[in-house]
C-alpha positions as CSV (number, residue, x, y, z in Angstrom):
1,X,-53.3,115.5,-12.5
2,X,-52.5,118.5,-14.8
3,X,-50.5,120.4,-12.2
4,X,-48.0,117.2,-11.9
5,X,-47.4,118.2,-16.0
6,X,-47.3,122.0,-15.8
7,X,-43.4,123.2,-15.5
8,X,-42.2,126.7,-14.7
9,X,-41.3,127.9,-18.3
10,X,-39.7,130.7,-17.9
11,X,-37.5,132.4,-15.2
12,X,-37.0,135.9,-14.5
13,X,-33.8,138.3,-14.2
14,X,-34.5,138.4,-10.2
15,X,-35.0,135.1,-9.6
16,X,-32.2,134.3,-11.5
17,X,-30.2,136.4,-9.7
18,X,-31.8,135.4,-6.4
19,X,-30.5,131.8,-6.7
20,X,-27.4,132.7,-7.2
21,X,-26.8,134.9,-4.4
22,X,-28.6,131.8,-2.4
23,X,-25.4,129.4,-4.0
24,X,-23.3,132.5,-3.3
25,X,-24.0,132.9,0.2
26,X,-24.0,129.4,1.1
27,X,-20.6,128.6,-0.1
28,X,-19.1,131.7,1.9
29,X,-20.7,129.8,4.6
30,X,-17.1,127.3,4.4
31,X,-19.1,124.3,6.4
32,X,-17.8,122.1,4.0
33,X,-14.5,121.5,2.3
34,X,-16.9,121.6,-0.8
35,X,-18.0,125.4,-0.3
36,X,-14.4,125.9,1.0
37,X,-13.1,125.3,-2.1
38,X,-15.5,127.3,-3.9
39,X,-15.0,129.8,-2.2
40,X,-11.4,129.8,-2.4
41,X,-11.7,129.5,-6.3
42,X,-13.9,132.7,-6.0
43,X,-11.4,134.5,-3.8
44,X,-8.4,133.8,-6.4
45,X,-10.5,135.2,-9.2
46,X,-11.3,138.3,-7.4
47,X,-7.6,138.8,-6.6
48,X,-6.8,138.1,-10.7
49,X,-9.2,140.9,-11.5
50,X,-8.3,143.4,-8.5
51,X,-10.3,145.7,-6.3
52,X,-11.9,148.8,-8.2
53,X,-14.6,151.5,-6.8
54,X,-17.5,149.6,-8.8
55,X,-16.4,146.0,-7.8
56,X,-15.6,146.5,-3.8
57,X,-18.8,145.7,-2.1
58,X,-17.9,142.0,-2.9
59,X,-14.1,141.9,-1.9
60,X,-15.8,143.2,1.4
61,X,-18.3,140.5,1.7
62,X,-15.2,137.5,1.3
63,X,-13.2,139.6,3.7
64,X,-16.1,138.8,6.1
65,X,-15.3,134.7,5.6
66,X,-14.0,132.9,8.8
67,X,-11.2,130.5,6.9
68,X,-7.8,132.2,6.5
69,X,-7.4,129.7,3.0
70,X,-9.8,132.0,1.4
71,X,-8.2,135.3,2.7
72,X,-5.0,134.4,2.0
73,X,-6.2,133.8,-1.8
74,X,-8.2,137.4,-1.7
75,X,-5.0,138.9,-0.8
76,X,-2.4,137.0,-2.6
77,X,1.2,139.0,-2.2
78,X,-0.5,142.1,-1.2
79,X,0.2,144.4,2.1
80,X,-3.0,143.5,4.3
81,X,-2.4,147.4,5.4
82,X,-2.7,148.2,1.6
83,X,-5.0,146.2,0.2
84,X,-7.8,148.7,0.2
85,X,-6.0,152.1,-0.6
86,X,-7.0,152.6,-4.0
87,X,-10.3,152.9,-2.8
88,X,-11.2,155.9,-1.2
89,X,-13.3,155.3,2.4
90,X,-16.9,155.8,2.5
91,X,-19.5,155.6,5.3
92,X,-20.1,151.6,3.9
93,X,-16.7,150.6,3.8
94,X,-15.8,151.6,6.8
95,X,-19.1,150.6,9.0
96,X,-18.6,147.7,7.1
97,X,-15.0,146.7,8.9
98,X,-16.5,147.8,12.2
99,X,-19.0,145.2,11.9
100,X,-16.1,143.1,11.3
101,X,-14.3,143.6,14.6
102,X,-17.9,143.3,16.4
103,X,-18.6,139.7,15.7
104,X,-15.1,138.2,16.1
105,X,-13.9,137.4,19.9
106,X,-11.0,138.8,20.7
107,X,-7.5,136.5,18.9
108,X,-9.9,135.2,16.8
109,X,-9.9,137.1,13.8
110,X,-7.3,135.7,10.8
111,X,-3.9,138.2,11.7
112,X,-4.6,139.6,7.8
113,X,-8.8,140.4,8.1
114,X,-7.7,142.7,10.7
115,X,-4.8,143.8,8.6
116,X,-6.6,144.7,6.1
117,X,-9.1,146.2,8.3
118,X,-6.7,148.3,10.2
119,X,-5.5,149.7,6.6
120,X,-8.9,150.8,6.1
121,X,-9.2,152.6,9.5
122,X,-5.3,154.6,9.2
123,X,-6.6,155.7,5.5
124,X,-10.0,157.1,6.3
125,X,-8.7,158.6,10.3
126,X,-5.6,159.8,9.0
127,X,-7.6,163.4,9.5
128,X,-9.6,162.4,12.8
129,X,-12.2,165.4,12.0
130,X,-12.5,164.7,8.2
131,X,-12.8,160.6,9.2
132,X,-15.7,161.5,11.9
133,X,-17.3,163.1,9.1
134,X,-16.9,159.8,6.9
135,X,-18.1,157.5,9.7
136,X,-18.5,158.9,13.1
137,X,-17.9,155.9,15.2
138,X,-19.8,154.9,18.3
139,X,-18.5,153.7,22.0
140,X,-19.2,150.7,20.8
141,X,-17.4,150.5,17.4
142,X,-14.2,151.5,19.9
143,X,-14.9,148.9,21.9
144,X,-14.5,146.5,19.7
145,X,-11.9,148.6,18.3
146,X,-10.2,147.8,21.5
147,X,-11.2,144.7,22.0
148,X,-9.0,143.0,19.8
149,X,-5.5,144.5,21.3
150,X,-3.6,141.5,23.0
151,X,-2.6,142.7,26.0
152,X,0.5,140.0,26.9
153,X,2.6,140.9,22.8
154,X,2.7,144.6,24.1
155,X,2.9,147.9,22.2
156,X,5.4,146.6,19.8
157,X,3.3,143.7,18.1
158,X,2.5,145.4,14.7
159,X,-1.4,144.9,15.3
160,X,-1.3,146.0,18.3
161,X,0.6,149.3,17.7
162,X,-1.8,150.1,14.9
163,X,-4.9,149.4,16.9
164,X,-3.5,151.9,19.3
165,X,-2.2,154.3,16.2
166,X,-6.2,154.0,15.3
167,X,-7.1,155.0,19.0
168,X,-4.8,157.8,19.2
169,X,-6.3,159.6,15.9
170,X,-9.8,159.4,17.4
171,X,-8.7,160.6,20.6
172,X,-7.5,163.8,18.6
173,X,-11.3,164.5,18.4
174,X,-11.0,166.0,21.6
175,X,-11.4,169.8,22.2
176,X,-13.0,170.1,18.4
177,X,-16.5,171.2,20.3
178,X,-18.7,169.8,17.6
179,X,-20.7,168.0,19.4
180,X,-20.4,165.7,23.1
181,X,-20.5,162.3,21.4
182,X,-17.3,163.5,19.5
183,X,-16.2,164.7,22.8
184,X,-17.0,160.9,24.9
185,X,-15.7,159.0,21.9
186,X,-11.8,161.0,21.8
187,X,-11.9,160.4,25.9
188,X,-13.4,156.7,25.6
189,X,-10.5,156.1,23.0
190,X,-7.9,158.3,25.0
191,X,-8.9,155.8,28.0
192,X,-8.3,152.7,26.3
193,X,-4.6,153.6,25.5
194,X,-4.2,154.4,28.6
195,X,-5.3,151.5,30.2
196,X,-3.2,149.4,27.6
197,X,-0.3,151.5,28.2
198,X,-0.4,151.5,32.2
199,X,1.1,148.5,33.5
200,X,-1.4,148.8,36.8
201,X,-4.6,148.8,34.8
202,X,-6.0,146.4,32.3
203,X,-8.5,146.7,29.4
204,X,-11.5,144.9,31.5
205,X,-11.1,148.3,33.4
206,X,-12.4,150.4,30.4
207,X,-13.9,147.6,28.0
208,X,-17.0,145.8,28.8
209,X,-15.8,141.9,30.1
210,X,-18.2,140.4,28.1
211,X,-16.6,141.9,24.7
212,X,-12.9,140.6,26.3
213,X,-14.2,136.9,26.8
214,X,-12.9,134.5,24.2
215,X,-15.3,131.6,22.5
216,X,-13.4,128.2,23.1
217,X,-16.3,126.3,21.4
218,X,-15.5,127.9,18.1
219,X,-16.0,125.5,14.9
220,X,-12.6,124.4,13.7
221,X,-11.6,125.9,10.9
222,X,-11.6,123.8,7.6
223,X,-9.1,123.2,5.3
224,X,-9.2,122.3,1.2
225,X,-8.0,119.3,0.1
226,X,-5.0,118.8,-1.7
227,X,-5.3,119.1,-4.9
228,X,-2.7,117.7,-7.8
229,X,-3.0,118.0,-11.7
230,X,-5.8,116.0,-13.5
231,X,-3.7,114.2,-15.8
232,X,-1.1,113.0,-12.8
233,X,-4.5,111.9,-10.7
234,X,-5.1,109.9,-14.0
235,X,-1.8,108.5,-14.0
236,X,-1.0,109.9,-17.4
237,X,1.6,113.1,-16.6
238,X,5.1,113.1,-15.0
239,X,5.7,111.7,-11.8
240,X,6.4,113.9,-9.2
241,X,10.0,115.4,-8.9
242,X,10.4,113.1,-5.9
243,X,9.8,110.0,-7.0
244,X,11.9,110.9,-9.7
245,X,15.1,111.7,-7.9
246,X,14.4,108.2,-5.6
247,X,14.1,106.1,-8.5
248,X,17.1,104.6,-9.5
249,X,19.4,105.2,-12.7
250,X,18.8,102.7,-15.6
251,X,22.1,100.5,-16.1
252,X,23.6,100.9,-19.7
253,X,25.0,98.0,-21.1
């Protein structure tokens, strides 16, 4: 009977902290249009207070959400292609985006994830060799590199171009002799433009057909609810600008 009467009195720093990352990561989930919203809240403060070297890790881990409302509040009025560049690229940030690319099916990744994404890759392989040194990419990082070029918007679809603008640094690897993954990356890279540029091959020739297949089963997406000031939900502010136009002129006498 004295158990039922005995209360946890006190609560340490970690555990603390291990509850909230719990609430944390169950609201990036976005099952609900309640941890949609929260998360969309999160995302606008992040974007109030702006990226910086010691804050990054988390504007990486909303970047990873699957609901374009909470990107598009991340983001706000920014470049996706510039979102990242006052950070400098490190070997997390940028396995980090490749991880990214691997889990989406191809089209399915938000337009401004890969964006984003993409800026990250042009800032840290802008020098292929001093990029390889920063993150040295595997055959299958450019596979799903690759993966992700739609092949019927052609070369002069902006994501598409800088997919292949990616590919085409990387393939500058080859002939460096540092070592022969270098050397099968720059070719397996090379290939892929290739096959995307030749109008008698196709990207199933060079990328896995498993990686290619799209997921039609995919959860919708879900949106936030509309949302309106408290006092006009009250009744007590202005009526809308609407119903103020429609509503007809007083007579004076």
């Amino acid at each position: 009977m004295k158990e039922l009467f005995e209360k946890k009195q006190s609560w340490g720093q970690e555990e603390i902290a291990q509850i909230e990352y719990s609430l944390l990561k169950g609201f990036m989930g976005v099952r609900t249009v309640e941890s949609v919203e929260a998360a969309l809240t999160y995302a606008h403060y992040l974007n109030s207070i702006g990226i910086t070297s010691s804050n990054y890790p988390i504007f990486l881990k909303v970047l990873g959400v699957r609901n374009r409302h909470v990107i598009d509040a991340l983001l706000g009025t920014r470049d996706p292609f510039l979102f990242m560049s006052s950070i400098q690229p490190n070997y997390f940030i940028v396995a980090t985006c490749f991880s990214f690319l691997a889990k989406y099916h191809p089209a399915e990744i938000y337009t401004k994830t890969l964006g984003i994404i993409l800026g990250v890759f042009q800032a840290a392989y802008n020098n292929p060799l001093d990029g390889y040194n920063i993150y040295p990419p595997t055959i299958a990082d450019i596979n799903s590199l690759g993966k992700h070029l739609i092949e019927e918007k052609g070369q002069d679809d902006l994501l598409n171009r800088s997919i292949l603008d990616v590919l085409d640094k990387i393939s500058e690897l080859e002939g460096q002799n540092v070592d022969e993954e270098m050397e099968d990356l720059a070719v397996h890279a090379h290939n892929i433009r290739n096959n995307f540029f030749d109008s008698s091959k196709r990207l199933v020739d060079i990328i896995p057909n498993v990686l290619l297949k799209s997921e039609p089963l995919l959860d919708p997406e879900i949106d936030p609810r509309d949302h309106v000031p408290l006092a006009q939900a009250e009744g007590k502010g202005s009526a809308p600008a609407k119903e103020k136009a429609e509503k007809p002129a007083e007579k004076k006498d």
